[in-house]
N, C-alpha and C positions, 0 to 999 in steps of 0.2 A: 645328456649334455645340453646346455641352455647355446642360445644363440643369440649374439651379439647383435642391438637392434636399437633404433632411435626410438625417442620414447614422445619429446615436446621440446617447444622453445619459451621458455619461461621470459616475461619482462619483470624485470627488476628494479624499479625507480627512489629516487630519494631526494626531497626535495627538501625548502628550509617552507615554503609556501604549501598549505593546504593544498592535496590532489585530488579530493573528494571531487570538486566541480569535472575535473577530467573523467574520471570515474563514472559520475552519472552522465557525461554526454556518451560514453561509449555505451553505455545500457546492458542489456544481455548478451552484447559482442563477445564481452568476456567474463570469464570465470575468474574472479577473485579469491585468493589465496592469502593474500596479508593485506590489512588495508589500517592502519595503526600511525598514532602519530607519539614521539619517544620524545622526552627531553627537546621539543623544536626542531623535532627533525620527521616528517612524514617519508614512511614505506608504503611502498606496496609492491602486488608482487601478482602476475594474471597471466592468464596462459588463454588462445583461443583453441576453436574446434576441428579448424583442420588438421587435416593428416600428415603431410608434406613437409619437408622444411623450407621449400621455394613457397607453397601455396598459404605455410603460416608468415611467411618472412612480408609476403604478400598485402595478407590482412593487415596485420601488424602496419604496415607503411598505410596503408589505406584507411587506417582509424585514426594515426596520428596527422594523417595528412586533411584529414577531415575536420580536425578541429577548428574551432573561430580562430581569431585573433589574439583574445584574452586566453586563451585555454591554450591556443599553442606557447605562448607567452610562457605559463607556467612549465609546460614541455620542456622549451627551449634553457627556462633556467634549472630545471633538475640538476643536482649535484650528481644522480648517476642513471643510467639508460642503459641498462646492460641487459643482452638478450642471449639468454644461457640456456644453451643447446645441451636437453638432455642424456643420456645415451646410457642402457645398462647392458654390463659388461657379460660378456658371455664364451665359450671356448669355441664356439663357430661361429663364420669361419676361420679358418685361421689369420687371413687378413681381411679387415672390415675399412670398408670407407664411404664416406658423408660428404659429397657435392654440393656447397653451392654455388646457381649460377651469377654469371656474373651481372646481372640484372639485379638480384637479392642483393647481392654485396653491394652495388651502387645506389639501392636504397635504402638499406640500411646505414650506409655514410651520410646520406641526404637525409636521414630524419636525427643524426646525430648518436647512435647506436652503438655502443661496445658489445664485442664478442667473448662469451666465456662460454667453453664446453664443461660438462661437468659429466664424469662417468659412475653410477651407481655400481656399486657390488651386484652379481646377480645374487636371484632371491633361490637358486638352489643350493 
């Protein structure tokens, strides 16, 4: 039997303005996963290293809050900022539950942030 366990908090952005420049201010903070621009519309999509969901929620504010001026700029006008909390499913235990505190959720409203949980099938 597999057990029910957080996996990462994915950022998920979209903007009409190149995010490249955000990108490389943050440097090897994060790991890049989608970094592509469609029809005038730039994605991307990064995940960092901690382990937590307070300690990534953490990062996360403290890299966006790090930006210049120009670079929060483009932040501020993303068409999406959603930070999607991974989770893969599993038959223990029977009830599973995921905390954040309220310091997380306060900065994550302060950097402009949507919440999506997303739960994977488990892999047994």
């Amino acid at each position: 039997m597999s057990e029910i366990h957080f996996l990462n908090i994915d950022l998920d952005i979209e903007s009409k303005e190149d995010i490249r420049p955000i990108v490389h201010f943050w440097g090897e903070e994060v790991m890049i996963f989608r970094l592509e621009e469609i029809e005038g519309t730039w994605r991307g999509s990064f995940e960092t290293s901690e382990d937590t969901e307070n300690d990534i929620v953490d990062k996360y504010h403290q890299l966006i809050m790090s930006l210049p001026p120009n670079l929060r700029a483009i932040w501020d006008g993303c068409i999406k900022r959603i930070f999607d909390f991974g989770f893969e499913a599993g038959s223990l235990p029977r009830a599973f539950q995921s905390s954040l505190s309220q310091s997380s959720i306060s900065k994550l409203a302060e950097i402009g942030g949507a919440i999506t949980v997303t739960i994977y099938a488990s892999a047994d």
